[in-house]
Residue, then its C-alpha position, 0 to 999 in steps of 0.5 A: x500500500x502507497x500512502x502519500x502524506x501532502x503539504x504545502x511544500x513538502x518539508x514540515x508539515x508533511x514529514x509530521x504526517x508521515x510520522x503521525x500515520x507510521x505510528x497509527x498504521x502501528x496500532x493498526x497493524x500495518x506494517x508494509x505500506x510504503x508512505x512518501x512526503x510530496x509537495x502539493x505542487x508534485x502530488x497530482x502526478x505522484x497520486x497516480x500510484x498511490x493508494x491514498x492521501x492524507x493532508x490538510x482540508x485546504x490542501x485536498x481542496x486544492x487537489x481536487x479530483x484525484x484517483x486515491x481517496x483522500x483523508x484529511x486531518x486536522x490536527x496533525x499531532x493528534x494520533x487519535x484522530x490519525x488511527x480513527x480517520x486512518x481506520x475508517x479509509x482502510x475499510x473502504x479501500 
């Protein structure tokens, strides 16, 4: 599974989310998804081979359409809502 953690400019934000969802696919026993950090400038092309997105509400606005479902989150730090909102797009995949 190809998750893809998308922020503005690919650096902060998005490495927080990347870590935030290893810890949660953790508790979810996941242990074989293959996460990566792209900027929302890169992540249409690279949304193509991934199974799914997890940003910001404004930056899956400014994604729109794209082939993998989209999770948003909106606390970043917040591992519960991670693991919750994780959770939830994994039994609909």
């Amino acid at each position: 599974m190809k998750i893809l953690a998308v922020c503005g400019m690919g650096l902060g934000s998005g490495l927080l989310l990347r870590m935030q969802a290893e810890k949660a696919l953790r508790q979810l026993g996941i242990v074989d998804a293959d996460l990566e950090v792209a900027d929302i400038g890169s992540a249409r092309a690279m949304a193509q081979t991934a199974d799914l997105i997890i940003t910001s509400n404004e930056l899956a606005e400014q994604l729109g359409k794209v082939k993998p479902r989209v999770v948003t989150i909106s606390n970043f730090v917040d591992l519960k809502e991670m693991v919750e909102k994780l959770r939830a797009a994994l039994v609909q995949t």
